[in-house]
N, C-alpha and C positions, 0 to 999 in steps of 0.2 A: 336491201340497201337502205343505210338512213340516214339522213337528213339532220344535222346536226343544225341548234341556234348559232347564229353567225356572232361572234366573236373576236375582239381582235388580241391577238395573243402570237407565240414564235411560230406558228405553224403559219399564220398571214404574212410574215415579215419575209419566210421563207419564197413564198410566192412572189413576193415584193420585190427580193431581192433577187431573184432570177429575172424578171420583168426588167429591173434598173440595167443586168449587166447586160440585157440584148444590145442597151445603148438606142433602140429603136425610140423609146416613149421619155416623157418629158417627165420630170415629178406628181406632177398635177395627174396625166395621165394614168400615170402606173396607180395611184389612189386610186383614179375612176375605175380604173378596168379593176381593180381587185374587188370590187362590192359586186361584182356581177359572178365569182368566183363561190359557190357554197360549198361547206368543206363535209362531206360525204364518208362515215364511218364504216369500215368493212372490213368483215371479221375473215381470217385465213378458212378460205374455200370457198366465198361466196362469189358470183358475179358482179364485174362491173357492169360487161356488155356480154350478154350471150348470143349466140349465135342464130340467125332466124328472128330474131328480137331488130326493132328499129331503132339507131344509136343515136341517145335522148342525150349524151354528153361530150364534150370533151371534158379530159380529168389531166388536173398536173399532180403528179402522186409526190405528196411533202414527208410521209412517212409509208415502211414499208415499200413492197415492191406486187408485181402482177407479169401473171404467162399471158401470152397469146397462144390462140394454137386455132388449128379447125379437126374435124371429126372428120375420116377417112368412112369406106364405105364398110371396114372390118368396125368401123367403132372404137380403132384407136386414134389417141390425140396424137398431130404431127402441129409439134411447137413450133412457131417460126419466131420467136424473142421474147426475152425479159426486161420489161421497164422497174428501175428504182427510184430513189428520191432524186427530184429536180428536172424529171422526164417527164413528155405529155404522152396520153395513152387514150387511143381510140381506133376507129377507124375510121380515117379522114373522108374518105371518098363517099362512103357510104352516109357519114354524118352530115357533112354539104349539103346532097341529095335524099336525105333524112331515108334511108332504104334499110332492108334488112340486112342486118351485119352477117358476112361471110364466115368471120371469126371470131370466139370467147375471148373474153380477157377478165384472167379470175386472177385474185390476190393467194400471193401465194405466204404471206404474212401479213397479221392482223395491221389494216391500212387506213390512213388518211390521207384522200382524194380530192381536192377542190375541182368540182363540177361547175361547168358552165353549160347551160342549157342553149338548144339550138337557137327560139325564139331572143335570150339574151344576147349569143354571140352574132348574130347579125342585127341587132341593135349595138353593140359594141364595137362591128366594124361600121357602121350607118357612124358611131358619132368619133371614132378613131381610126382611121385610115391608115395610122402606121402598122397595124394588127395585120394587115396583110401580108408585110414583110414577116413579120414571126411566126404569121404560118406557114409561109412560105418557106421557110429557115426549116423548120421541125417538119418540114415532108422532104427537104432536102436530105436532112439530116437521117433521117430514116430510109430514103434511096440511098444514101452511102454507106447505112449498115448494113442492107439487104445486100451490097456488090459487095463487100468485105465478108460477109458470111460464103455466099458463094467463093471467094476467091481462099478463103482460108478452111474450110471446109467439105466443100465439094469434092468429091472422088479421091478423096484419101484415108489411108487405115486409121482404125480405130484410136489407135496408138497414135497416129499422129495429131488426130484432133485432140484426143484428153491434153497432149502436150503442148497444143498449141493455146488452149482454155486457159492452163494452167500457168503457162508465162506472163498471156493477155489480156485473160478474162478471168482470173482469182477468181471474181465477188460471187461468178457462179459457184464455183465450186465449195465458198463459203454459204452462198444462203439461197440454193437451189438443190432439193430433194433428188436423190441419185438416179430415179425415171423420168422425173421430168429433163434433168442433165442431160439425159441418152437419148430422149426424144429429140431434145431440138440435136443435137450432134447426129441425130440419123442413123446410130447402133442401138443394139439390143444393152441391157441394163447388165448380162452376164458379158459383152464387149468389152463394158466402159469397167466392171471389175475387173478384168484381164489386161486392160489396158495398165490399173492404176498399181494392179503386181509387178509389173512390168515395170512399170518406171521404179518402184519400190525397190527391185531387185536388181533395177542397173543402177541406183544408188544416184539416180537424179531427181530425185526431189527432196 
């Protein structure tokens, strides 16, 4: 992971301007809380947060995108999401409680990250109080993809999840690798190719 010179450049403005639209923070505000923000270079396959490691960030990813997942007891990865640009990515509970993280979250494209370290982000709620509601918002927002993931992919054939990706969720199937794809949809990687015959050869896609 590294630590790039802080900079203001479109990759801060990016930040900025996801800050502005919460609507939550003032002008003034969104400047302060952006220098608490350092923008974190990471190359496709590296670690943000590993798993067993204590989560030293939260990151809004401004470029690129990153899996989560945890380590089954076979030693395969079971993805449960992919964050891209203008999402925050960590594990909330754990980072609060500064504990060891349950689950990885590695870039699955060469990424910039703006890291907020634990120590700053409760200096940053200590001097912005509206930062509560934006967290608050972004763990919502995250309980409502977890019950859509369930409701849209839970106990249904292979075939209907690829189709259901594919109406909903494109951006996978454009810049997520064909096993990590199958992982988080919960088939085997020769599934999710029998799936994509299939739609191939009823001439829906």
């Amino acid at each position: 992971m590294k630590l790039k010179e802080r900079k203001d450049s479109p990759m801060t403005d990016t930040l900025k301007k996801y800050l502005s639209m919460t609507g939550a923070l003032s002008e003034e505000e969104i400047h302060f809380s952006a220098d608490f923000f350092k923008p974190i270079s990471l190359k496709k396959g590296d670690f943000f947060i590993k798993e067993g490691d204590t989560c030293r960030y939260i990151g809004f990813i401004v470029r690129g995108a990153v899996k989560a997942y945890a380590i089954d007891k076979e030693g395969i990865e079971n993805i449960t999401c992919f964050k891209f640009e203008n999402e925050f990515a960590t594990s909330f509970s754990e980072f609060v409680a500064q504990e060891k993280s349950r689950r990885s979250i590695r870039v699955i494209e060469d990424s910039i990250i703006y890291g907020i370290s634990h120590p700053d982000y409760l200096h940053l709620l200590g001097q912005v109080t509206a930062w509560n509601n934006i967290i608050k918002s972004v763990i919502a927002r995250e309980y409502s993809q977890k019950e859509l993931y369930l409701l849209n992919y839970n106990n249904r054939s292979a075939l209907d999840k690829y189709r259901h990706v594919l109406m909903n969720e494109p951006m996978l199937i454009r810049r997520v690798a064909t096993q990590d794809l199958a992982s988080y949809l919960g088939i085997t990687q020769r599934s999710l190719t029998r799936a994509k015959g299939q739609l191939h050869r009823s001439k829906e896609l």
